[in-house]
C-alpha positions in Angstrom: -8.9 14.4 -1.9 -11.0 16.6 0.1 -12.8 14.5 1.9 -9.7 12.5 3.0 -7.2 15.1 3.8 -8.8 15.9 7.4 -8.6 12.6 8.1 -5.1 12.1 7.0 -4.1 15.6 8.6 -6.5 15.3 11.7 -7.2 11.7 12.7 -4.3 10.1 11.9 -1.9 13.3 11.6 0.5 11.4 9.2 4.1 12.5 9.5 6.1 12.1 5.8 9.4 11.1 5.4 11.9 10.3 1.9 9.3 12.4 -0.2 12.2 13.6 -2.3 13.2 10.0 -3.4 9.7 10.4 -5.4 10.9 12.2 -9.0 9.3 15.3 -9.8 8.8 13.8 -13.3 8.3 10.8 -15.5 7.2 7.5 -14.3 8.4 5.3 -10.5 6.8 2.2 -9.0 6.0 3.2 -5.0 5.6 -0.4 -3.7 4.6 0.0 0.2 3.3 -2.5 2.9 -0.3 -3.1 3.3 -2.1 -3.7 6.9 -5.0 -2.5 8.7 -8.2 -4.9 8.0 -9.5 -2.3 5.9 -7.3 -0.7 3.1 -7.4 3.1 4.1 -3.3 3.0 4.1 -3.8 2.8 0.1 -5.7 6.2 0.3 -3.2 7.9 3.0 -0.9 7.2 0.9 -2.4 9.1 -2.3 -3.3 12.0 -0.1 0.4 11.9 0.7 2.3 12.0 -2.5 -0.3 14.6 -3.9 0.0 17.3 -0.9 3.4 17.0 0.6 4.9 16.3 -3.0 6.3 19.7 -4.4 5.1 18.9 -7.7 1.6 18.0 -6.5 1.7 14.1 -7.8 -0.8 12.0 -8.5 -0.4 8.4 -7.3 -2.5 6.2 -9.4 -3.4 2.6 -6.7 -3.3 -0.7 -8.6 -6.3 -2.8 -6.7 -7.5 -6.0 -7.2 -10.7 -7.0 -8.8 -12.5 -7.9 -5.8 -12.4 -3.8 -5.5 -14.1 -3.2 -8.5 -17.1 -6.0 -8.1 -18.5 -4.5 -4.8 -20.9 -2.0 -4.9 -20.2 1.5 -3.8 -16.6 0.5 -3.4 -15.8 0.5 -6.9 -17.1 3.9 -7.7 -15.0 5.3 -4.9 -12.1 3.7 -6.1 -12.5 4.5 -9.9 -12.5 8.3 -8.7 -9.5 7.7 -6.5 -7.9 7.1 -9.8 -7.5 3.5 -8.7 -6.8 0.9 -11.9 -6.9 -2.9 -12.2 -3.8 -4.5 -10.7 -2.6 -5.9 -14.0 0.1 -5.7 -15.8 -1.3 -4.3 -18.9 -2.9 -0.9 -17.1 0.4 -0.1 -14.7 2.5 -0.8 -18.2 0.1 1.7 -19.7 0.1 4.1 -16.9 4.1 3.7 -16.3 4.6 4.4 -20.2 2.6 7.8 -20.0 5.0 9.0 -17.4 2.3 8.5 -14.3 3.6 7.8 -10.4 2.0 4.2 -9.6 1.8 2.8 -6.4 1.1 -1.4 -5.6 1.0 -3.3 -2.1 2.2 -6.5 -3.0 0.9 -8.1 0.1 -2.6 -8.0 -1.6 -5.3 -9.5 1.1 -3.0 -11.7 2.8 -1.5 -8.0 4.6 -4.6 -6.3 5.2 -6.3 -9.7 6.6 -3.2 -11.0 8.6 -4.0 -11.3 12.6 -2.5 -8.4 14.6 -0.2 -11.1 16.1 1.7 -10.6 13.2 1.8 -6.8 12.6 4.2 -5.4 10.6 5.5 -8.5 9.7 5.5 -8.3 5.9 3.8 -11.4 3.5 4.8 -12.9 0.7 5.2 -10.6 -2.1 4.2 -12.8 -4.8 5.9 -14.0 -7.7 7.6 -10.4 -8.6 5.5 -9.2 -11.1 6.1 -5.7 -10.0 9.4 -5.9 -10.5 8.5 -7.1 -14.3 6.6 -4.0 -14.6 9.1 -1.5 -13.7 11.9 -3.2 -15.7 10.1 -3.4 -18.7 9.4 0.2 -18.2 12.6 1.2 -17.2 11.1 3.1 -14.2 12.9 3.4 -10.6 11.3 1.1 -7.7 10.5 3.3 -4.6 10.2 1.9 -1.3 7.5 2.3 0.8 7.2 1.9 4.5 4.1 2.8 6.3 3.4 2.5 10.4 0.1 3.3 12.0 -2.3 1.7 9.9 -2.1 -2.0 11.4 -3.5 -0.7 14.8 -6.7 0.9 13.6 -8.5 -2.6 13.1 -6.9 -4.9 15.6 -7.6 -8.1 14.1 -8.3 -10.5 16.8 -10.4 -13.3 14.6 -11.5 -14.1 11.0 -15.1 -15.6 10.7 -14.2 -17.9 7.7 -17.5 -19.4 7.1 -19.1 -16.1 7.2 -16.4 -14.6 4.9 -17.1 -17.5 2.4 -20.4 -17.2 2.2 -20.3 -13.0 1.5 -17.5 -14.1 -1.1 -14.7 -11.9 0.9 -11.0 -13.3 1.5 -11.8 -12.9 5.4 -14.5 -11.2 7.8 -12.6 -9.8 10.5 -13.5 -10.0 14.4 -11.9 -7.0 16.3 -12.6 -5.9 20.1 -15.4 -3.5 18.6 -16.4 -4.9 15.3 -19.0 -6.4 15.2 -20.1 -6.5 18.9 -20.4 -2.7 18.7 -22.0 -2.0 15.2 -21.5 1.1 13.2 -19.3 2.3 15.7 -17.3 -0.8 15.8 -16.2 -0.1 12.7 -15.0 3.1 13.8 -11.0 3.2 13.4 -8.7 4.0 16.2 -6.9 7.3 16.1 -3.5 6.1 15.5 -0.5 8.0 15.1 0.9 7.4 11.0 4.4 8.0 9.7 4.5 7.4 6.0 8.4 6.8 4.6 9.3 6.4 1.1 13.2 5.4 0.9 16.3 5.2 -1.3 14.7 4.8 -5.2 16.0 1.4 -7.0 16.9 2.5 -10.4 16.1 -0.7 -13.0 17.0 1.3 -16.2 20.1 0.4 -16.2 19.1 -3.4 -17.2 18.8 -4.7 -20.7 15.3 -5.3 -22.0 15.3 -9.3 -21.8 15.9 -9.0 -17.6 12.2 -8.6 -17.1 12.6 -12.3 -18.5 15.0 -13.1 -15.7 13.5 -15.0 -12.5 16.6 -15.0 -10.4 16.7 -10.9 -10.9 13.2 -11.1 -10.4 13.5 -12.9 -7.1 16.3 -11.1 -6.3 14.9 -7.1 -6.9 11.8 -8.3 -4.9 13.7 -9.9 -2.2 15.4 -6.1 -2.3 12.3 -4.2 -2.0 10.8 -6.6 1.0 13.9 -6.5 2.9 14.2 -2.4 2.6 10.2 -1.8 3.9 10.7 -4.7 6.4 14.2 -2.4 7.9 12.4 0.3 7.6 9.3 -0.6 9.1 11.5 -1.6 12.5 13.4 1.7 12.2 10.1 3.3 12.8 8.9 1.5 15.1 11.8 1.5 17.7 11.4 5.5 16.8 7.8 5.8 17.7 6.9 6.8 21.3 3.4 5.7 21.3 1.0 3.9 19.1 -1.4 7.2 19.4 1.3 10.0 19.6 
């Protein structure tokens, strides 16, 4: 947390909004959009519930398994406090009262073109959803703006990307023709807002069973971050200030 608070308070000088919709106690699902080539919005958005949270909170990152098979990467993201994005550990962590927090867009948000930024992806088949009803925690809503302008995305060198075993290799105006300091990210401007909590205890046990509530909570999620997200965007002045 050290090392990424100036970053988050300096470099991208993230504003917070909502934080009160996060409970001061017991277990919530924070499901947020997920952009920017590389996946620093995850750890902004840890540094975020931890510091501007009055009860200090720790928000535990599902990530996929890609995360924990590169080197270097996956000892960062164990002492993030990162888990497997499985059912089984956010049940677990849900159960023992923790705040988790999953982008549903997986690869397919960070690795979209910036064309299409902040235009949310799929969200999968719901299994979030599943998760909180079965634990009978609230849903929280997560809209974040800033991130998909640090990596513009231009192009995706597929062949290369196949051959290192990645879901893309991104081409931006400075990465790779620059280097190291291509991979540099642009000092954008973040605001961070978490919005009205979805309460699922109120559902019997057998709806985590249900697809057309499933379908129908996820649709509710997507369509809160993707109001949100335009909200913010018609607020913001500048994509640097």
């Amino acid at each position: 947390m050290s090392l990424l608070r100036p970053v988050y308070e300096k470099y991208f000088r993230v504003e917070v909004k909502g934080i009160e919709n996060i409970p001061a106690d017991g277990g919530a699902l924070i499901v947020a959009n997920h952009s920017g080539t590389l996946p620093l919005d995850g750890l902004m958005l840890q540094v975020a519930v931890h510091d501007r949270h009055p009860a200090e909170r720790h928000l535990r990152l599902l990530a996929a398994d890609l995360v924990f098979r590169l080197p270097v990467v996956n000892e960062v993201a164990r002492k993030a406090g990162h888990t497997l994005a499985c059912a089984e550990d956010a049940a677990r962590l849900l159960g023992a009262g923790e705040i988790v927090g999953v982008m549903p867009e997986g690869f397919k948000g960070i690795g979209k073109p910036f064309s299409e930024r902040y235009k949310l992806q799929r969200f999968g088949r719901g299994g979030f959803v599943s998760t909180a009803l079965r634990a009978g925690v609230p849903i929280v809503p997560c809209s974040i703006v800033g991130a998909e302008e640090i990596y513009p995305m231009v192009g995706n060198a597929r062949t290369l990307a196949r051959v290192l075993g990645l879901p893309y290799f991104p081409l931006t105006p400075t990465f790779p023709w620059l280097g190291p300091l291509g991979a540099l990210p642009l000092p954008t401007k973040w605001t961070i807002q978490f919005g009205e909590p979805i309460p699922t205890d109120g559902y019997p046990m057998e709806a985590a069973e249900d697809p057309m509530l499933m379908f129908n909570l996820t649709d509710q999620v997507r369509e809160q971050i993707q109001h949100t997200l335009y909200k913010l965007l018609v607020q913001r002045r500048s994509v640097f200030f």
